[in-house]
C-alpha positions as a printed Julia matrix, in Angstrom:
253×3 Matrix{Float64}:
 -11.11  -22.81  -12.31
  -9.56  -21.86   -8.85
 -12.53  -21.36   -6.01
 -10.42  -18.22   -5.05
 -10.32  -16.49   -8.76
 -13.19  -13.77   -7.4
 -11.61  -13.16   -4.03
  -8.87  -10.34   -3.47
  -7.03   -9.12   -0.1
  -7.52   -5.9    -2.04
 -11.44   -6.04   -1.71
 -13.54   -4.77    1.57
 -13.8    -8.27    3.19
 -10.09   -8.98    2.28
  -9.31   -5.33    4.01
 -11.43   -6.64    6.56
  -9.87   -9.33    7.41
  -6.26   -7.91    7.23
  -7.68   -5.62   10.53
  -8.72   -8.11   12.03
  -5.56   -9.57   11.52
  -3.61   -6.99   12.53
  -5.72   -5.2    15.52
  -6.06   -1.74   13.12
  -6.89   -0.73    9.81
  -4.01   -1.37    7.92
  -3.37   -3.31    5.05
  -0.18   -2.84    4.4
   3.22   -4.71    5.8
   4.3    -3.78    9.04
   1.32   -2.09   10.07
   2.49    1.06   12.61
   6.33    0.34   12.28
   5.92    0.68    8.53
   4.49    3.63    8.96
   7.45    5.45   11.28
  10.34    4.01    8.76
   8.34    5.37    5.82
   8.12    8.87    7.83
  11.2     8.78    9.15
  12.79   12.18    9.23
   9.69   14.22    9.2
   9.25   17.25   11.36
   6.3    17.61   13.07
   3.53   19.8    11.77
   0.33   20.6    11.91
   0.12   22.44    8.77
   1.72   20.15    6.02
  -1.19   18.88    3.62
  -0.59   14.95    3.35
  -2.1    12.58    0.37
  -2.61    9.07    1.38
  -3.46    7.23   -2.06
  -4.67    3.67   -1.86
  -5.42    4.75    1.74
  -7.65    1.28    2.4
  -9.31    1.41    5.82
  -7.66    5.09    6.89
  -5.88    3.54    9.61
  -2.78    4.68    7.83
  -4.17    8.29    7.21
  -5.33    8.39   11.05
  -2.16    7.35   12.37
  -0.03   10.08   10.33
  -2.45   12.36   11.74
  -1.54   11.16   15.31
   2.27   11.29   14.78
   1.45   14.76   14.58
   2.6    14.87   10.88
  -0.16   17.28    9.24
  -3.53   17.14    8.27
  -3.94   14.01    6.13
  -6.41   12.91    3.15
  -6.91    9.59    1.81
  -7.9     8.66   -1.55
  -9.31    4.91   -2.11
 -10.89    3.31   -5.76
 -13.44    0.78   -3.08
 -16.38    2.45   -2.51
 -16.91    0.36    0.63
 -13.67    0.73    1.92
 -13.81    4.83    2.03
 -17.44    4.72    3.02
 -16.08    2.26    6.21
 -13.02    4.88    6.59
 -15.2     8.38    6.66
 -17.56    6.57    9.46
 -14.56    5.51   11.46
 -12.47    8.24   11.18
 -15.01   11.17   11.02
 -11.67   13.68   10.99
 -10.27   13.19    7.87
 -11.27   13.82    4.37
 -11.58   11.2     2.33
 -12.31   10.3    -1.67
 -13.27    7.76   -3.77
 -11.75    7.34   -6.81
  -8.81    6.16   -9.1
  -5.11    7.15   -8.45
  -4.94    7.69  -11.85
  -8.14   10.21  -11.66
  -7.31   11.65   -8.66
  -7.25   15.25   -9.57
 -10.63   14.86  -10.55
 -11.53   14.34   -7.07
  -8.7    16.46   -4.81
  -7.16   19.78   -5.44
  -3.52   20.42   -5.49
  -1.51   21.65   -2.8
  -0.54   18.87   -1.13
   3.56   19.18    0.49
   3.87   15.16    1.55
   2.18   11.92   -0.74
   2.06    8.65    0.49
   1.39    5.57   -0.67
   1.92    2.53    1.3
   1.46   -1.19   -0.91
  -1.37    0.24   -3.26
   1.4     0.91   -6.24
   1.79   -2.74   -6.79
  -1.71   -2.72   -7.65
  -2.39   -0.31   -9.9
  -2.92   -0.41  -13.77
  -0.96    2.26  -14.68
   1.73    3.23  -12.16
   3.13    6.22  -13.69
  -0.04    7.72  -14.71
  -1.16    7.66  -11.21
   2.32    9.1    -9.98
   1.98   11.56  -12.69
  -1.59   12.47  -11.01
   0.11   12.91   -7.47
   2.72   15.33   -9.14
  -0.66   17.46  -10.27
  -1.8    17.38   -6.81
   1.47   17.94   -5.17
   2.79   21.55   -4.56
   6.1    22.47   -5.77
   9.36   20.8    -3.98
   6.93   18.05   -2.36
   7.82   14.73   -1.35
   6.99   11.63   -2.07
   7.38    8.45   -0.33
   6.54    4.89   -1.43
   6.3     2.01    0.86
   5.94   -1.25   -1.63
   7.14   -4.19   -2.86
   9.84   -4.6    -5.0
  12.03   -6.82   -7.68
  15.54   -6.24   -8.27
  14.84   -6.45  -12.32
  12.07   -8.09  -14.45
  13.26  -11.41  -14.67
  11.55  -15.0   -15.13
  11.0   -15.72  -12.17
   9.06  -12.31  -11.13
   7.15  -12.76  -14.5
   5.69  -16.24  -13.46
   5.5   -14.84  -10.1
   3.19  -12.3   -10.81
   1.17  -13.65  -13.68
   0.45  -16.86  -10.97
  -0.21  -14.87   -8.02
  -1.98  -11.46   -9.51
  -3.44  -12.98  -12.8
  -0.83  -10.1   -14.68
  -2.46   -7.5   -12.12
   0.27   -7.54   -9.51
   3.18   -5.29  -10.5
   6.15   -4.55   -7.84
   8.6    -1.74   -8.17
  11.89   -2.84  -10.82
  14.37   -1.09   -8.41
  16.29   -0.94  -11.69
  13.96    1.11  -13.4
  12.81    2.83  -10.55
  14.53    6.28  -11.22
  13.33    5.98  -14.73
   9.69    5.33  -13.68
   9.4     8.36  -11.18
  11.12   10.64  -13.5
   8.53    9.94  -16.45
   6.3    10.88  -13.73
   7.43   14.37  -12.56
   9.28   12.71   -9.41
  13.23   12.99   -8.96
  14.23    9.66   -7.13
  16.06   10.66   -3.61
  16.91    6.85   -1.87
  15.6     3.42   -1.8
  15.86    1.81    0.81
  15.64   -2.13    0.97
  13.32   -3.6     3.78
  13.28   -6.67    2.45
  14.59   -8.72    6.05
  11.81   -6.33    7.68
   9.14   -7.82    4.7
  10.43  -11.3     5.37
   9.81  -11.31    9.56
   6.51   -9.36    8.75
   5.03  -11.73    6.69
   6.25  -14.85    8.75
   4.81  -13.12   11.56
   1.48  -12.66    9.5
   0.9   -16.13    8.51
   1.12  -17.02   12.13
  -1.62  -14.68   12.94
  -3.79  -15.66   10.57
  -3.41  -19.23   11.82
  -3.98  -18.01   15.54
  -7.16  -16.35   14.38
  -8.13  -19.07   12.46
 -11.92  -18.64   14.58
 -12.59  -16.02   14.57
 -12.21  -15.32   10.53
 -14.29  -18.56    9.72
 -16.81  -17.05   12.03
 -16.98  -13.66   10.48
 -16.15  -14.72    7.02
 -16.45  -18.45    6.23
 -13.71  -21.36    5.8
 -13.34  -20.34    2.05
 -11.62  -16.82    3.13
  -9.41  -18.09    6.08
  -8.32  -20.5     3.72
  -7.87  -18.52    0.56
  -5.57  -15.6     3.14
  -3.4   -18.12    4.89
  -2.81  -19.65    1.33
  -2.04  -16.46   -0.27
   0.33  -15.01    2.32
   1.99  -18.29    2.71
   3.27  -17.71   -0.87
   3.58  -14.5    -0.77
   6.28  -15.43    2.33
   7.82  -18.32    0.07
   8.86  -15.78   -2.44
   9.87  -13.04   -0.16
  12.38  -16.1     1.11
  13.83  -17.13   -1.93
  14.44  -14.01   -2.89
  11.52  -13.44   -5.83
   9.93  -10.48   -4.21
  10.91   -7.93   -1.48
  10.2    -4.68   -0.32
  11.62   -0.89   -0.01
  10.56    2.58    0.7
  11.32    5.01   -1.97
  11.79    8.59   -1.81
  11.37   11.1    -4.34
  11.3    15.03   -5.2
   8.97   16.81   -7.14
  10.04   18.28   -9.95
């Protein structure tokens, strides 16, 4: 049995660690720049009621707020993470709790959800979309900043089953419109980031090896060598063409 089986990126040290990694609390690709392609388009406003689900950290939530965008929530299933992201970002409002339970924790109304690589993650995908259609107001938006495969072939099977034990489930762009519609969600534009993904996670692995230090000092050899292991493959695959990334947009229906 692998030494790594009970760590996750996902977990608070791994979200940690990805911070420390990339000077904020983001745990997503592309950190800040992620965050204005996602957005792209958006007036400011001061008004619009954002979601944030998978929000991590709530450096994503906070820096939406910044933009100027609207007054942001972030939902998060790691107790530890949202009790970390209310402290540091007194501000916001934030939850703990399932995407797929969300509505037992928010209440509807919100004009803009977000969710930025915390799809790929969860067990059911369209029953958590279908919660963010009960919390969304009607003619919202959604945007989705994830990873992706162009179909469900082979090699993204072995992929996935290796690398997420079966829990690690990117967006079929070919089934995409399907997906979202089951949900509530009319499909709008995808748009491919996958060169973006592919300097992003080069530039990653070198950080983590530049910080090498500083994470065995904080968090042990073990996790310094379990994250430069993982992203390294996650960066092999993103180069050969496995796995990639896009942001989808979508209409409420």
């Amino acid at each position: 049995m692998s030494t790594y089986n009970s760590m996750s990126m996902s977990s608070a040290t791994g979200k940690q660690i990805l911070s420390l990694i990339r000077n904020g609390d983001y745990a997503h690709a592309g950190e800040e720049e992620a965050i204005r392609l996602t957005l792209d388009g958006l007036a400011p406003s001061h008004d619009r009621q954002v979601l944030d689900i998978g929000c991590g950290l709530g450096g994503t939530v906070d820096y939406i707020s910044r933009l100027g965008l609207g007054r942001v929530t972030g939902i998060d299933i790691d107790y530890d993470t949202i009790s970390y992201a209310t402290k540091r970002y007194p501000g916001h409002t934030f939850a703990c709790g399932p995407a797929g339970e969300a509505s037992r924790y928010l209440q509807p109304g919100f004009s803009l959800v977000v969710i930025f690589n915390a799809l790929y993650t969860f067990p059911d995908q369209v029953a958590s979309l279908r919660e963010a259609h009960t919390l969304a107001a009607p003619e919202s938006e959604l945007r989705i900043f994830e990873y992706t495969a162009a179909s469900e072939t082979p090699a993204v099977k072995a992929f996935c089953e290796r690398y997420g034990r079966g829990r690690w489930r990117p967006v079929m762009v070919d089934q995409s419109a399907e997906m979202l519609s089951s949900a509530g969600w009319k499909l709008d534009t995808v748009t491919d980031l996958t060169p973006q993904y592919e300097l992003w996670y080069s530039e990653l692995v070198h950080k983590i090896q530049s910080k090498q230090e500083e994470i065995v000092s904080r968090h042990g050899d073990r996790w310094f060598d379990y994250a430069l292991r993982r992203y390294q493959e996650l960066l092999d695959v993103i180069q050969e063409g496995v796995i990639g990334g896009a942001i989808f947009k979508a209409i409420r229906l």
